[in-house]
Steps between C-alpha positions, in 0.01 A plus 500: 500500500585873540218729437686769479355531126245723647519816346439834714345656233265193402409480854129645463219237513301779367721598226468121402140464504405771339791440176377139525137529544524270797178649569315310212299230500684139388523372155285334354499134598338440108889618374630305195703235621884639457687445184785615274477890419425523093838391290768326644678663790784477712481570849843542790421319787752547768565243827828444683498132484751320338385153512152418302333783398720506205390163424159618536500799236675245234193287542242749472688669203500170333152449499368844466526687169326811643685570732879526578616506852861648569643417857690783632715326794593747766809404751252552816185553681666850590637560153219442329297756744733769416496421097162540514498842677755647224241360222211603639643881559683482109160344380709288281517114426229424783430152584177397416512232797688551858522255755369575847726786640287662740143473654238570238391864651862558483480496133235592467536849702829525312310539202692168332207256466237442251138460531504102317151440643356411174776280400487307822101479641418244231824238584453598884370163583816308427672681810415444868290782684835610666671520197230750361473668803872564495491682196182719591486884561078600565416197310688578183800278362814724500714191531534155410355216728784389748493246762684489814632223636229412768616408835428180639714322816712171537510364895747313628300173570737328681495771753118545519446139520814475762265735762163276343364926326283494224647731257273829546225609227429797630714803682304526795614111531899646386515633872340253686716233367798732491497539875472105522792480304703760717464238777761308292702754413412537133354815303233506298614749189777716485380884499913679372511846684567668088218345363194580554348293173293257764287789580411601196386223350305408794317825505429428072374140630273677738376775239674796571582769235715743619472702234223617255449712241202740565429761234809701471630410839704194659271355815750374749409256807780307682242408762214365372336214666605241224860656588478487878386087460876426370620767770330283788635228379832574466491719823369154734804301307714755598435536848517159580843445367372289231685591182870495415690809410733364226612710277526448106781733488705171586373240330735238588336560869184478407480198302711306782233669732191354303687187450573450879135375578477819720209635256202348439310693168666689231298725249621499137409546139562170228836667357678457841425101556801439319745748720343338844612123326830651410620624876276244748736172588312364809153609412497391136153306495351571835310810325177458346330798280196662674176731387583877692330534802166710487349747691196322719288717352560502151219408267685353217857360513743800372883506490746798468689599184628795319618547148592808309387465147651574188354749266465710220694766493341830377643579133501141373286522155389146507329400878287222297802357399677505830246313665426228238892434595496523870144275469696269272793471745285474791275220374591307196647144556733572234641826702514313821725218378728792316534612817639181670836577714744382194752269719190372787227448202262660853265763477368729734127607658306681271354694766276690324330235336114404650639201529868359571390172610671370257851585573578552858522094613793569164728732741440314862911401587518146517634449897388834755133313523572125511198288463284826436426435127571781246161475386385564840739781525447659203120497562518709846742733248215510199263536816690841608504611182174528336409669908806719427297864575792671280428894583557661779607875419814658632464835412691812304783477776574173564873532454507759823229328706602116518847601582328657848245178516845318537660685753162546684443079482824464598437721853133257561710181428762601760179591741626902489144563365196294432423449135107711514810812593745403199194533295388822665815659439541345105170684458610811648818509278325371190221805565840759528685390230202519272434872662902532376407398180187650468327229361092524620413234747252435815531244735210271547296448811 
């Protein structure tokens, strides 16, 4: 997602704050519970997908008198970022519900989201801790809950079993058995030089938080000790030649790569099962679905995620309305089986629900884990997902920063650096290019 929505000019946290009233303390948790505005209204709720959510909005129009919900299908994520720029400058025909476009301080600082606190505290408990998290700025709800899709792991067993490992619970264990498994010639995850997506949700696992709002100034620290737990980590797999390199720029490679029994774990999220069963051939059912490996010390078992959450755009006249829809959508039976994929009759995660168990043994593929029930698999997926921690803040200038995180990742995979320097230098630049931008920061001890 480009984040290139960031505008210069909306660029002050304290500009935000102080027009939003960040500052305040959060709504009352004694709120009416959301319903329609007074009269019947209609509300334009725009999305770029073309498959259900249609079939969604004709269900909740058909049994809601109240309320009339008008899907405005956009041709792209992309398209759909810049229609909502031109509206928001003309002020005319706003949305009064936008999917998730942007991290919530992004629009937030851009002056684009409401303050739906009060519509949202009293249905909170429907939605997972990440979820509500997720949509959080200082405690108040300027967006919608949203899930991510947690990450959980899937181990080749044939391999682990081949060399007699136990599959490891924790990452201090990751290393130890990865160097056993080195003795055979097989990695244990794949670390691509371009990506540096592994380290970041490892430092959210750990409780990092790079970012933070603090008044009306950003607090930045890339090197916190939460951070610097994924770092030494990473850093110990890296120097002992323990990861593959493959990049996802050629997929083709890669899948023949994790397919070749060359690679013992794999990290991934429930919506890419099905994309593993498609490309394996001589792996199909040697894999078995895992819990995420924690951090020794962790006091209660966590697992990374991060969602951007859809919200309510400033200008919409009816917010009460455009969360009884989104609620509806999110939660009601009847919503869910609208939603159904029209030629597969399957439905997706709702990751933002408190609890999913209930659907993920639904999308498990029916070969990559053999003998592994789906039941089984889909309860290490449920298990990721109610531990999904769902926030970890990226900032006002993402879209220049993570484009240096890659390059700088890429120089500690190909041992040029080590990673505690890539995220020296990531802070440095972040720290100019906010001093370019001059949006008020400090970086935390």
């Amino acid at each position: 997602m480009s984040t290139k929505i960031i505008k210069r000019k909306a660029l002050s946290i304290s500009a935000a704050v102080a027009a939003l009233g960040l500052l305040a303390g959060c709504g009352s948790a004694t709120a009416p519970a959301p319903a329609a505005d007074a009269g019947p209204v209609t509300i334009d709720v725009w999305g770029w997908d073309a498959e259900s959510t249609q079939h969604v909005v004709d269900a909740f129009n058909a049994s809601h008198d109240k309320i009339k919900v008008n899907y405005v299908l956009q041709a792209s994520n992309t398209a759909t970022q810049t229609n909502f720029r031109n509206v928001m400058e003309s002020k005319k025909d706003i949305p009064c519900f936008m999917p998730g476009i942007a991290p919530i301080t992004t629009t937030l600082v851009n002056g684009w989201a409401q303050d739906i606190t009060q519509y949202v505290e009293p249905i909170k408990d429907a939605y997972s801790t990440g979820a509500q998290a997720a949509a959080q700025v200082d405690g108040k709800f300027f967006g919608f809950p949203a899930g991510p899709s947690a990450t959980f792991m899937m181990a080749n067993k044939a391999v682990y079993d081949k060399f007699g490992l136990a599959v490891p619970k924790t990452w201090e264990d990751f290393v130890t058995v990865g160097k056993e498994l080195k003795t055979h010639g097989v990695t244990v995850i794949n670390l691509a030089g371009e990506d540096p997506s592994t380290l970041l949700q490892m430092s959210q696992q750990a409780g990092a938080s790079w970012f933070a709002i603090d008044g009306d100034k950003w607090k930045v620290n890339l090197q916190d000790d939460a951070t610097m737990k994924a770092v030494d980590i990473i850093q110990q797999l890296v120097d002992n030649d323990l990861v593959a390199h493959q990049t996802y720029k050629d997929r083709p490679a890669l899948y023949s790569y994790f397919d070749s029994g060359q690679l013992a774990t794999v990290p991934l999220a429930w919506w890419s099962m099905t994309g593993y069963q498609t490309n394996f051939k001589a792996s199909l059912g040697q894999w078995q679905a895992v819990d995420v490996p924690q951090f020794k010390d962790a006091k209660q078992f966590v697992s990374s995620g991060v969602a951007d959450p859809g919200f309510v755009p400033v200008g919409c006249e009816h917010p009460a309305a455009a969360v009884e829809y989104v609620n509806w959508a999110s939660t009601s039976k009847d919503a869910i089986e609208a939603g159904k994929n029209q030629k597969t009759g399957s439905v997706g995660v709702p990751t933002n629900l408190a609890d999913v168990s209930a659907y993920t043994a639904n999308v498990v593929p029916d070969k990559i884990f053999g003998s592994q029930p789906a039941a089984e698999v889909g309860a290490v997926i449920a298990k990721a997902q109610n531990a999904a921690v769902g926030k970890f803040e990226r900032g006002p200038d993402y879209d220049a920063w993570f484009p240096e995180m890659q390059d700088q990742w890429g120089k500690a995979m190909a041992k040029q650096i080590t990673l505690k320097q890539a995220m020296t230098n990531v802070q440095a630049f972040i720290a100019k290019d906010l001093d370019s931008k001059g949006i008020k920061y400090e970086v935390s001890k």
